[in-house]
C-alpha positions in Angstrom: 3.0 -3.0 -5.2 0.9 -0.6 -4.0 -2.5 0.9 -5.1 -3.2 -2.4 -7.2 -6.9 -1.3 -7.5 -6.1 1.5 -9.1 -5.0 -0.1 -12.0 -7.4 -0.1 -15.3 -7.2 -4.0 -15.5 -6.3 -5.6 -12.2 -6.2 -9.5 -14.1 -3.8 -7.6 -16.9 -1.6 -6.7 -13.9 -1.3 -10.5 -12.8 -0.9 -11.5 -15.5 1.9 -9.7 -16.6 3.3 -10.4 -13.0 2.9 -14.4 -14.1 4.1 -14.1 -17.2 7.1 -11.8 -16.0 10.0 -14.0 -15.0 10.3 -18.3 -14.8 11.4 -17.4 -11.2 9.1 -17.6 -7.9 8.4 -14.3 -7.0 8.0 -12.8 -3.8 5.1 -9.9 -3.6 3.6 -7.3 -1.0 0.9 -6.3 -2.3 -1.1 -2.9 -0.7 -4.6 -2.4 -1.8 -7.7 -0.8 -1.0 -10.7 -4.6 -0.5 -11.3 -5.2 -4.0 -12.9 -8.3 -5.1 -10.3 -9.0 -8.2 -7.3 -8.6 -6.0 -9.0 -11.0 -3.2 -9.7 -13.4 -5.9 -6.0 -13.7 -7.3 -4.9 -13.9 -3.5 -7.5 -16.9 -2.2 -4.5 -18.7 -2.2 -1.7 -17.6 -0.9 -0.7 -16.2 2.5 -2.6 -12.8 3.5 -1.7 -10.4 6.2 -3.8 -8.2 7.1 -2.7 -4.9 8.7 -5.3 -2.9 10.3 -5.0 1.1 11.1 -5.6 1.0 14.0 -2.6 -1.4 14.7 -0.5 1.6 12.7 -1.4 5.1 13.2 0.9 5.7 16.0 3.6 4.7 14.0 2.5 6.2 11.1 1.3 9.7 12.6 5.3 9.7 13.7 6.3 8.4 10.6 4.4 11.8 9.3 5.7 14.0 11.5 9.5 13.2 11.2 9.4 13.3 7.5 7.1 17.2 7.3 10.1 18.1 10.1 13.3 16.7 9.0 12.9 16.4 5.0 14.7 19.3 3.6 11.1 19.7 0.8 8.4 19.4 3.3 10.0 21.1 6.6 9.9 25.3 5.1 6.2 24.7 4.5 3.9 27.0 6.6 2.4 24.4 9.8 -1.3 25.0 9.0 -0.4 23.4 5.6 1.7 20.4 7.4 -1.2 19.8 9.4 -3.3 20.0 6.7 -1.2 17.0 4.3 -0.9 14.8 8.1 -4.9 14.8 8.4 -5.0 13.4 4.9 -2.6 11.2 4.9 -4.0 9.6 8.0 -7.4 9.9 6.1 -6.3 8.0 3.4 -4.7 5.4 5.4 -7.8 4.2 7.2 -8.9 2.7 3.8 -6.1 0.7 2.9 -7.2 -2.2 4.7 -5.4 -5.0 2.4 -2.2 -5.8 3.0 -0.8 -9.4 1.2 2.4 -11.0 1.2 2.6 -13.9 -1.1 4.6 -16.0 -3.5 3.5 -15.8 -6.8 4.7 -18.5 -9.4 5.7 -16.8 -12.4 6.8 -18.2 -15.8 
């Protein structure tokens, strides 16, 4: 899940996600540091991913898909430029990444 923070009602999201299935349920979670999400994750395994560990990969990442990707490669390179510094932007504040189990049911 991605952009968790986002949501309206973050404890309506887990919720749901416990309520979901009686099975155990594996998550990654991506999120921007917000203190609902870092409550409902005190315990269970966190990883967190920094950007500076990624942007290589990431700028790469970037620059194959605005290249290869028969939607993105036809715009005009100013443009492409444009979307790869904002997307790099963007990344630098997604600073929680968690993997956990979450008990459902």
């Amino acid at each position: 899940m991605d952009g968790v923070e986002e949501c309206a009602n973050i404890n309506e999201v887990f919720h749901y996600l416990r309520r979901s299935s009686a099975r155990r349920t594996n998550l990654l979670i991506s999120s921007g540091n917000h203190h609902a999400i870092a409550r409902e994750m005190e315990h269970h395994p966190e990883l967190e991913i920094t950007y500076n560990l990624i942007k290589d990969d990431l700028a790469h990442y970037i620059d194959y898909r605005l290249t290869e990707d028969l939607g993105l490669k036809g715009l005009d390179g100013e443009f492409k430029d444009y979307l790869k510094r904002r997307l790099l932007e963007n990344a630098q504040t997604t600073e929680v990444f968690g993997f956990f189990s979450l008990k459902t049911g």
